[in-house]
Short mmCIF file of the C-alpha atoms (twelve columns), coordinates in Angstrom:
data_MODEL
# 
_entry.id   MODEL 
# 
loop_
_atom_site.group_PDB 
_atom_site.id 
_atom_site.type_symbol 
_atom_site.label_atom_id 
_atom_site.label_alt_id 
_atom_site.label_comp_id 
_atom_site.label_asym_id 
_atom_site.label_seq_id 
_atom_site.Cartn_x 
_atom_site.Cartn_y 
_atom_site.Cartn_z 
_atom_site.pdbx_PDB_model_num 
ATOM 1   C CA . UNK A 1   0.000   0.000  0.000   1 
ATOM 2   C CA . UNK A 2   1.383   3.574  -0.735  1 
ATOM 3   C CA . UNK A 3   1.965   5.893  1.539   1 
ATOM 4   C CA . UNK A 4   0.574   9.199  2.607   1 
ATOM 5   C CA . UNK A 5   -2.734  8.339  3.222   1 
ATOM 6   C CA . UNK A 6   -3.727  11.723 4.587   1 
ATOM 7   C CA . UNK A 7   -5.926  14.361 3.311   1 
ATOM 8   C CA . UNK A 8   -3.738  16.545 1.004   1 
ATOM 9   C CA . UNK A 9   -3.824  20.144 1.303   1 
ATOM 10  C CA . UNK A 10  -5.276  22.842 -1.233  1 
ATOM 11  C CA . UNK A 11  -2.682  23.197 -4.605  1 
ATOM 12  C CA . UNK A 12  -1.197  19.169 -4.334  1 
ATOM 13  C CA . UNK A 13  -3.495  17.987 -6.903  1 
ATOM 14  C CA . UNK A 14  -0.222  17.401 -8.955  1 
ATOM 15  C CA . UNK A 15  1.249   14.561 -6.452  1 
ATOM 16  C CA . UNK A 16  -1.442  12.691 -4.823  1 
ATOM 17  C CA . UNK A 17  -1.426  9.120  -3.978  1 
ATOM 18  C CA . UNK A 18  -3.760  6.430  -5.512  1 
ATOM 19  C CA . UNK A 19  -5.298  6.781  -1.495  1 
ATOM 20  C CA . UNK A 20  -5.477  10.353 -1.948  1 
ATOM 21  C CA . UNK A 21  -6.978  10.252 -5.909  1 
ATOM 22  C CA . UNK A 22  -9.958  8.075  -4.337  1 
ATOM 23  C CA . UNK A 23  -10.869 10.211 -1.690  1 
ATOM 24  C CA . UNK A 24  -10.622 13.666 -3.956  1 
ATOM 25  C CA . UNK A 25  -12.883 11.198 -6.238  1 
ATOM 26  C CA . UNK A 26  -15.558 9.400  -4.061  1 
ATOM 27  C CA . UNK A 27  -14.121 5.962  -5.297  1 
ATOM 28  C CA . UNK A 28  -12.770 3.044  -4.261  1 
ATOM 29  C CA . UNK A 29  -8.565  2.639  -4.622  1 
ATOM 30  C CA . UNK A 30  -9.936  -1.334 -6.426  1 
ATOM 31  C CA . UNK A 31  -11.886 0.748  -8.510  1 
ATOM 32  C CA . UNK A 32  -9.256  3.230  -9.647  1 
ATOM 33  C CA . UNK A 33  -7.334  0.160  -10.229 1 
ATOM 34  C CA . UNK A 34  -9.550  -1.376 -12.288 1 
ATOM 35  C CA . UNK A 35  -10.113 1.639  -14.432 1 
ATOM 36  C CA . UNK A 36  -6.437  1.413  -15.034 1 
ATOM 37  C CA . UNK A 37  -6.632  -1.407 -15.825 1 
ATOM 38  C CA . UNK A 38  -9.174  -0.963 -18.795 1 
ATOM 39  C CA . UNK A 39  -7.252  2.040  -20.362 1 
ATOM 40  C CA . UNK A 40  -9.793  4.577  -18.817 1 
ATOM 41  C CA . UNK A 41  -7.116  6.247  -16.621 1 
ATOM 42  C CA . UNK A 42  -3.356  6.490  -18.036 1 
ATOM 43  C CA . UNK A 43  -0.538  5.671  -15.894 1 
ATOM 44  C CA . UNK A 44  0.589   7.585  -12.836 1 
ATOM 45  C CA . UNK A 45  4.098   9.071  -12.897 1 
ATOM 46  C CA . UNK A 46  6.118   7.287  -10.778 1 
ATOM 47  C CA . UNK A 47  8.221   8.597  -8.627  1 
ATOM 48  C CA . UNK A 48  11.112  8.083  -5.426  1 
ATOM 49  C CA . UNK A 49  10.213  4.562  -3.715  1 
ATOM 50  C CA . UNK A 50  8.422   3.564  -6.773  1 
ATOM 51  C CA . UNK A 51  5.227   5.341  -5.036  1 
ATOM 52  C CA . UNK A 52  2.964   6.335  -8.259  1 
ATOM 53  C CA . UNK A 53  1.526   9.729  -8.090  1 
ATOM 54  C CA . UNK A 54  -1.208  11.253 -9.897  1 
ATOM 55  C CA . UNK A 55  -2.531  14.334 -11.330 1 
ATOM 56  C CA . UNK A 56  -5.800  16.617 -11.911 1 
ATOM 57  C CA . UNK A 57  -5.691  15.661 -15.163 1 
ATOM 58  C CA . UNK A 58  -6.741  12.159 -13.671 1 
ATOM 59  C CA . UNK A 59  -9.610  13.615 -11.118 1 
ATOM 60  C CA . UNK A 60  -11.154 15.360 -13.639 1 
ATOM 61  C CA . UNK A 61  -11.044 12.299 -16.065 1 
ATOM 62  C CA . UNK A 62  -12.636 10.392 -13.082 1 
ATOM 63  C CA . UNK A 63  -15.404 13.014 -12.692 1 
ATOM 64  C CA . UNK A 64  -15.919 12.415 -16.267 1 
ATOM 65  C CA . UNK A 65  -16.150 8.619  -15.902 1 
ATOM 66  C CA . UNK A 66  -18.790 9.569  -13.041 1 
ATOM 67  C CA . UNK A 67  -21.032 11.953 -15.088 1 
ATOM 68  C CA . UNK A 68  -21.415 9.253  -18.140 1 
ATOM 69  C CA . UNK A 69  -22.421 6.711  -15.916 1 
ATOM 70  C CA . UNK A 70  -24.833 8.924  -14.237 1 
ATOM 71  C CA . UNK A 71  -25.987 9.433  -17.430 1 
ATOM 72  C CA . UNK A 72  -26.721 5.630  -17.585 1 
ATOM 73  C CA . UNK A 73  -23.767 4.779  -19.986 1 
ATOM 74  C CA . UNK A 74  -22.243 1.168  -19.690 1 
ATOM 75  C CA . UNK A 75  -18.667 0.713  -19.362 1 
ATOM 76  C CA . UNK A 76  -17.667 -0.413 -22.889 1 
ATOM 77  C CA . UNK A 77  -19.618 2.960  -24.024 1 
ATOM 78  C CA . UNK A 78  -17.508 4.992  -21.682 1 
ATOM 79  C CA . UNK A 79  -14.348 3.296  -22.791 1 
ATOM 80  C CA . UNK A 80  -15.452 3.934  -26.429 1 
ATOM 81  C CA . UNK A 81  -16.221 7.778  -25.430 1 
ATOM 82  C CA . UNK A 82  -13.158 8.070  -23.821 1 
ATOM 83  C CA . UNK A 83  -10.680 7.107  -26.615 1 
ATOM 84  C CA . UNK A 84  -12.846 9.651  -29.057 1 
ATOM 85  C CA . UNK A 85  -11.162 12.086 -26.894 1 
ATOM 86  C CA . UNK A 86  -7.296  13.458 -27.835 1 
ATOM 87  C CA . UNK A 87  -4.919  11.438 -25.619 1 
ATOM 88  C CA . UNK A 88  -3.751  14.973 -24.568 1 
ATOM 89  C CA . UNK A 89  -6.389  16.968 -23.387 1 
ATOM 90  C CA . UNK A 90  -5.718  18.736 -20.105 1 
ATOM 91  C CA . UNK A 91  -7.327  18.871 -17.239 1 
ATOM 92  C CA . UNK A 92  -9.174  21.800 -18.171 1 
ATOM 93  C CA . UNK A 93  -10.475 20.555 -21.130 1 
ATOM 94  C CA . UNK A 94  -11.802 17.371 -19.445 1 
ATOM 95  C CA . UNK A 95  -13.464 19.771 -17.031 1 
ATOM 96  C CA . UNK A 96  -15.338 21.193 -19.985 1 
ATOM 97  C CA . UNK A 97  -16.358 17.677 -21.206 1 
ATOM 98  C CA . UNK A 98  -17.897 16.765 -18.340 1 
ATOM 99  C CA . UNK A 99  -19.613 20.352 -18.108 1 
ATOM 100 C CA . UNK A 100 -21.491 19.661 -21.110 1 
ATOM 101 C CA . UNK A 101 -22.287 16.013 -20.037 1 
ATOM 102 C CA . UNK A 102 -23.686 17.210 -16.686 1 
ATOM 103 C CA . UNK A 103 -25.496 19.687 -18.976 1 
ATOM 104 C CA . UNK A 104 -28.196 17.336 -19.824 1 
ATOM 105 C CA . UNK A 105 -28.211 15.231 -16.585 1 
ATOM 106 C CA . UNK A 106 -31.540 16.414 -14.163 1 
ATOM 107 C CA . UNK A 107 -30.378 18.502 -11.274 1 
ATOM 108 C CA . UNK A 108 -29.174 16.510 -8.190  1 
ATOM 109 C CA . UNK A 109 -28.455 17.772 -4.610  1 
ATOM 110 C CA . UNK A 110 -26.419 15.139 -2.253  1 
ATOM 111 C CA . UNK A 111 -26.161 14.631 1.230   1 
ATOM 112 C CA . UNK A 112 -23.017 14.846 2.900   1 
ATOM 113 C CA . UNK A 113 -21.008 15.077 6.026   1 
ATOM 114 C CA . UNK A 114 -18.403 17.904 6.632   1 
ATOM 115 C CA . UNK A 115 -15.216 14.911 6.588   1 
ATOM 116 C CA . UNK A 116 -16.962 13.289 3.451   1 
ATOM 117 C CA . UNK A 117 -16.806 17.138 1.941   1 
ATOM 118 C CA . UNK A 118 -13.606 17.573 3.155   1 
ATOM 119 C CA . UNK A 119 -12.406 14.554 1.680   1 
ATOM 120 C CA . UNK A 120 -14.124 14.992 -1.626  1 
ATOM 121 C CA . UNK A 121 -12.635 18.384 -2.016  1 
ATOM 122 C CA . UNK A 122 -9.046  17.416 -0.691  1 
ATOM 123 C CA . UNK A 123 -9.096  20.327 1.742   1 
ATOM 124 C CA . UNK A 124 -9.852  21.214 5.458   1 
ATOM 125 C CA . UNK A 125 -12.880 23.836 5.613   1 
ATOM 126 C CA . UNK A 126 -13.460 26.329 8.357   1 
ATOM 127 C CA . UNK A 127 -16.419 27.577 9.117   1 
ATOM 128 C CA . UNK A 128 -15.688 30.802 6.762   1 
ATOM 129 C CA . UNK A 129 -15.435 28.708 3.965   1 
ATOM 130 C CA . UNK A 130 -18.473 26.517 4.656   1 
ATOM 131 C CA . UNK A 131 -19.938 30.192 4.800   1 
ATOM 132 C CA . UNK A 132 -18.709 31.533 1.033   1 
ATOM 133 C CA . UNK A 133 -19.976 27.973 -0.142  1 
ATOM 134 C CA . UNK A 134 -23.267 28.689 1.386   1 
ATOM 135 C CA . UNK A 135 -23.667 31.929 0.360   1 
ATOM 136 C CA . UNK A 136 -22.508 30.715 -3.766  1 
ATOM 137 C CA . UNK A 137 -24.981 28.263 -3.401  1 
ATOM 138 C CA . UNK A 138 -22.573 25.549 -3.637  1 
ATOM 139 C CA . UNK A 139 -24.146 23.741 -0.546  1 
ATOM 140 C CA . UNK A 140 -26.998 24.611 2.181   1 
ATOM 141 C CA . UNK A 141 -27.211 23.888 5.491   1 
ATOM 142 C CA . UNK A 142 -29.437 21.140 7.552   1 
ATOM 143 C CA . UNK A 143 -30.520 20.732 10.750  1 
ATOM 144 C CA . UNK A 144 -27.339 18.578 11.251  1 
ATOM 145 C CA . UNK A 145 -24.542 20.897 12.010  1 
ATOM 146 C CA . UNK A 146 -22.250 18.515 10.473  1 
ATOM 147 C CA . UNK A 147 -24.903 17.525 7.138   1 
ATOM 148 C CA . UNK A 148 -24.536 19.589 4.048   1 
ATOM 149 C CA . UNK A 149 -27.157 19.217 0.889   1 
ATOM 150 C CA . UNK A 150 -24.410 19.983 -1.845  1 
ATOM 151 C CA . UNK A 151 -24.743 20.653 -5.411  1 
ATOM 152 C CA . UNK A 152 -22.179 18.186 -6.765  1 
ATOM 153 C CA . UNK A 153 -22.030 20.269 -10.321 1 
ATOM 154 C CA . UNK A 154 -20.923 23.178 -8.784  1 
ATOM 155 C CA . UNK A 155 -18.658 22.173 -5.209  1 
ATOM 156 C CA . UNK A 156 -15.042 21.986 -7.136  1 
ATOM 157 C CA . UNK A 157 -15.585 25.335 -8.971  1 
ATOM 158 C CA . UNK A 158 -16.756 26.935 -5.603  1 
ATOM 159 C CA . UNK A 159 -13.791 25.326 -3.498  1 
ATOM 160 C CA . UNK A 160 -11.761 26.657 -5.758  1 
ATOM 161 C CA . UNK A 161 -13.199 30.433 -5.520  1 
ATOM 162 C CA . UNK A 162 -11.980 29.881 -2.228  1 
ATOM 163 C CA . UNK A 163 -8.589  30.286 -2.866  1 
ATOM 164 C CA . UNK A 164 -8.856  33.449 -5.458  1 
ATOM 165 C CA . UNK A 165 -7.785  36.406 -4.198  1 
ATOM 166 C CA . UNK A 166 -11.690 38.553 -4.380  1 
ATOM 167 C CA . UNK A 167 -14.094 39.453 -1.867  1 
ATOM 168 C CA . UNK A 168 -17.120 37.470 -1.543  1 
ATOM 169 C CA . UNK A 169 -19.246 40.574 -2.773  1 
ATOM 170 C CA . UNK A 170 -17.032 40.085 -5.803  1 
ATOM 171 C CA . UNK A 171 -17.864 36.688 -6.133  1 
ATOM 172 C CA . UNK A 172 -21.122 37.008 -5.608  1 
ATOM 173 C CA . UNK A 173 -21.399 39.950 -8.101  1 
ATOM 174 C CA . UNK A 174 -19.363 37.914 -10.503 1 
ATOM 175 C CA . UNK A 175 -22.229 35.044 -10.304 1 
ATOM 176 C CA . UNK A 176 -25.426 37.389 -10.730 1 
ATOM 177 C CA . UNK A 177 -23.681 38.629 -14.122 1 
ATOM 178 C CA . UNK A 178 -23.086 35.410 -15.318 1 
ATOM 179 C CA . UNK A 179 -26.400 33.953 -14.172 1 
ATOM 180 C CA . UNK A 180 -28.160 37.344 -15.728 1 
ATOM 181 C CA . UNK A 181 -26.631 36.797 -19.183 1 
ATOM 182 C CA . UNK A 182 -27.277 32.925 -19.316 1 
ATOM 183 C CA . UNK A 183 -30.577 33.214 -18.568 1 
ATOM 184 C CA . UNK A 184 -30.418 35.901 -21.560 1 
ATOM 185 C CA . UNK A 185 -28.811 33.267 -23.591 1 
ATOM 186 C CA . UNK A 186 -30.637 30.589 -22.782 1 
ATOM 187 C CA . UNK A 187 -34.275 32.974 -23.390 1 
ATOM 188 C CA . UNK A 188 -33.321 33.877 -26.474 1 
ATOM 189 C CA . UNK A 189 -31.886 30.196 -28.102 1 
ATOM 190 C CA . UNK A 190 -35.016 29.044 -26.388 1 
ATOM 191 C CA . UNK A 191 -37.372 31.587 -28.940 1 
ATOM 192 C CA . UNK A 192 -35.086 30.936 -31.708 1 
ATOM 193 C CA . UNK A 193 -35.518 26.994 -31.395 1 
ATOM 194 C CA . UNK A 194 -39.087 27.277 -31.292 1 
ATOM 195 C CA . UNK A 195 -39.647 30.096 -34.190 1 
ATOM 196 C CA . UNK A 196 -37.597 28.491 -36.969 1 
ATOM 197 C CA . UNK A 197 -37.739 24.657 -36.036 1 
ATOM 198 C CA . UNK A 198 -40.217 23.915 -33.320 1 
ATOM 199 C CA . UNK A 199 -43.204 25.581 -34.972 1 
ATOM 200 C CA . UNK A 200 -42.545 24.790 -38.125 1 
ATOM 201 C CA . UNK A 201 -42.317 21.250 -37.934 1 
ATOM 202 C CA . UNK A 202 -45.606 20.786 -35.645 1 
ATOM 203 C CA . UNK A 203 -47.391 22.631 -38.679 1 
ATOM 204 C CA . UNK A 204 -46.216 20.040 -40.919 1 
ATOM 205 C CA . UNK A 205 -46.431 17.007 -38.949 1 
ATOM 206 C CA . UNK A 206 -49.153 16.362 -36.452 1 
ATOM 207 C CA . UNK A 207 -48.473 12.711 -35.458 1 
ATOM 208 C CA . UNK A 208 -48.040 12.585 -32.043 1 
ATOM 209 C CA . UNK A 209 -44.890 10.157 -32.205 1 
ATOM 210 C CA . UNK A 210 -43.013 12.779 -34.756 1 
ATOM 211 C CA . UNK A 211 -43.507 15.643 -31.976 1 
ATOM 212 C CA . UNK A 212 -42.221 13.349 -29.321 1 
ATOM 213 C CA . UNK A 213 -39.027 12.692 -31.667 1 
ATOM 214 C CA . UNK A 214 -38.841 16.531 -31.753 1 
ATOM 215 C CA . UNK A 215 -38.762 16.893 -28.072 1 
ATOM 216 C CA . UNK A 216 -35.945 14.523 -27.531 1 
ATOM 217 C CA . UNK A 217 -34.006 16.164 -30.430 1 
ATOM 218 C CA . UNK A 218 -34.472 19.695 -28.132 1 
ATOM 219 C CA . UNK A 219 -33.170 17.289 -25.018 1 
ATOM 220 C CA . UNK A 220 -29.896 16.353 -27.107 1 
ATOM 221 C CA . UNK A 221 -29.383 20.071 -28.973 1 
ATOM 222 C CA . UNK A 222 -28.713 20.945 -25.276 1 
ATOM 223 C CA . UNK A 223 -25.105 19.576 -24.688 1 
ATOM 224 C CA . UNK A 224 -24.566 20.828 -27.817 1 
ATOM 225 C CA . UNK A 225 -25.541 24.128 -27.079 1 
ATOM 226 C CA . UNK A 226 -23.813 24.152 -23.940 1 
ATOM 227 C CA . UNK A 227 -20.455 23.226 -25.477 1 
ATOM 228 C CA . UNK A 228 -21.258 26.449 -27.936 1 
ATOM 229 C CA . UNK A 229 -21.345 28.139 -25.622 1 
ATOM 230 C CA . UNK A 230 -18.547 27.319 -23.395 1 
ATOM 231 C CA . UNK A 231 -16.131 28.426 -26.241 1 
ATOM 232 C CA . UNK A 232 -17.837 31.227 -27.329 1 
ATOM 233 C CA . UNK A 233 -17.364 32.811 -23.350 1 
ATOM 234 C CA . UNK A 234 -13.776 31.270 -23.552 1 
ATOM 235 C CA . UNK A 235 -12.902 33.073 -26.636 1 
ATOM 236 C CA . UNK A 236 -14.811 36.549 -26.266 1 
ATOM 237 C CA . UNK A 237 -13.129 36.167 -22.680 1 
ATOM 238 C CA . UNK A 238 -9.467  35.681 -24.012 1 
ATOM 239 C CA . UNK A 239 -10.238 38.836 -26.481 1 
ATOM 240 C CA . UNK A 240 -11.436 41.070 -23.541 1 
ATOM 241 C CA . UNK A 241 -8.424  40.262 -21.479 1 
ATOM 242 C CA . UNK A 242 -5.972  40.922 -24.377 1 
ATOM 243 C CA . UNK A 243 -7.648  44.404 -24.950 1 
ATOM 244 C CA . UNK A 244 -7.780  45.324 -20.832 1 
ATOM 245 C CA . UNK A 245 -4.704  44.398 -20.482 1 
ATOM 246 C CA . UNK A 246 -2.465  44.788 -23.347 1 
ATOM 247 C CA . UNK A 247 0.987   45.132 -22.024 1 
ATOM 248 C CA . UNK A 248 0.576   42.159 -19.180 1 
ATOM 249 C CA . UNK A 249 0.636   37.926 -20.372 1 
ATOM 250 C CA . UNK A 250 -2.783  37.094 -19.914 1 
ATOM 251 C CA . UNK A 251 -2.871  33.002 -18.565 1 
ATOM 252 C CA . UNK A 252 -4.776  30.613 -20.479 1 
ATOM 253 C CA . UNK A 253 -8.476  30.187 -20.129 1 
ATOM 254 C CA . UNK A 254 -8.831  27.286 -22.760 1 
ATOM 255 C CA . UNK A 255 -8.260  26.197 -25.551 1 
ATOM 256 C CA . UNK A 256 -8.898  28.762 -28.574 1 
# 
């Protein structure tokens, strides 16, 4: 068994231990093995004492493996999905996958202690961070101090809002612009769907089994849509950055 079976701290997500990778994941260390096993995770680096250590760029391709079976996929179609994907997309990028595979899954909240959290997340929390998480949403309180009802789509982007250097107003003023201009989006895709292809089609076809085919084509636009979207923001962001700030290197936000 490797060593360092402890809880790693915030910014080690470059060096953790197969112990560690479960717990940041919500798996089993036999199951992380047998995903290696199957080519859905690629090797660890290996390092002093043999001890293999893994990256984000396996946690997020975990969280990836999680969404698709949510989504009811078997483990032969995962493996399938998984080597459509370039063998070198980053951690990042597999982030944005899975965004637009959560994007059609129904909305969950989960149930869990303050250690599970903790463990999920790969970080202590105090009480002021359990407060900027409430207060982005990310999770609610119960009537069990210790019991959180978490939004599992949003808890790793909200940890990690923890650690930027903004106020919470900020953060919180940063999340009413971007929910005001989705909901724009979305209103306005929404019209445009229905105007030139919903309407049209239920004028020339009234069988009821042709209109149900039509719905479920709206239901699998959405991911679609969503991953439109997502590079859209990331390249109208990249453009405002290089015109604010013009003389500084602006870090990557994606790919272009």
């Amino acid at each position: 068994m490797e060593p360092e079976t402890g809880t790693p701290e915030a910014g080690t997500t470059d060096r953790l231990t197969v112990d560690q990778l479960a717990a940041r994941a919500g798996v089993t260390v036999r199951t992380i093995r047998f995903y290696s096993t199957r080519g859905l995770l690629p090797p660890p680096a290996i390092g002093p004492r043999r001890v293999g250590h893994y990256g984000s760029d396996h946690l997020s391709r975990l969280a990836l493996i999680e969404e698709l079976q949510n989504q009811g996929m078997t483990l032969a179609a995962i493996e399938r999905y998984l080597q459509r994907l370039p063998g070198d997309l980053s951690a990042h990028d597999l982030a944005i996958h899975r965004a637009v595979v959560a994007s059609w899954m129904p909305d969950t909240v989960d149930e869990t202690t303050r250690e599970q959290l903790e463990g999920r997340v790969g970080r202590r929390l105090t009480g002021e961070d359990l407060k900027r998480l409430e207060a982005m949403s990310v999770l609610a309180a119960t009537e069990d101090p210790e019991v959180f009802r978490v939004d599992p789509a949003l808890v790793q982007l909200g940890v990690r809002l923890l650690d930027v250097p903004m106020s919470l107003e900020a953060i919180l003023a940063a999340r009413e612009v971007m929910m005001e201009h989705t909901r724009s989006a979305a209103r306005e895709l929404s019209r445009l769907f229905k105007r030139e292809v919903w309407d049209p089609y239920r004028e020339l076809e009234s069988d009821p089994e042709r209109v149900e085919r039509m719905k479920s084509l709206s239901a699998h636009m959405q991911p679609m849509v969503v991953q439109a979207l997502v590079t859209a923001f990331q390249r109208s962001m990249k453009e405002e950055l290089r015109d604010a700030f013009p003389e500084e290197s602006i870090p990557q936000t994606g790919p272009d």
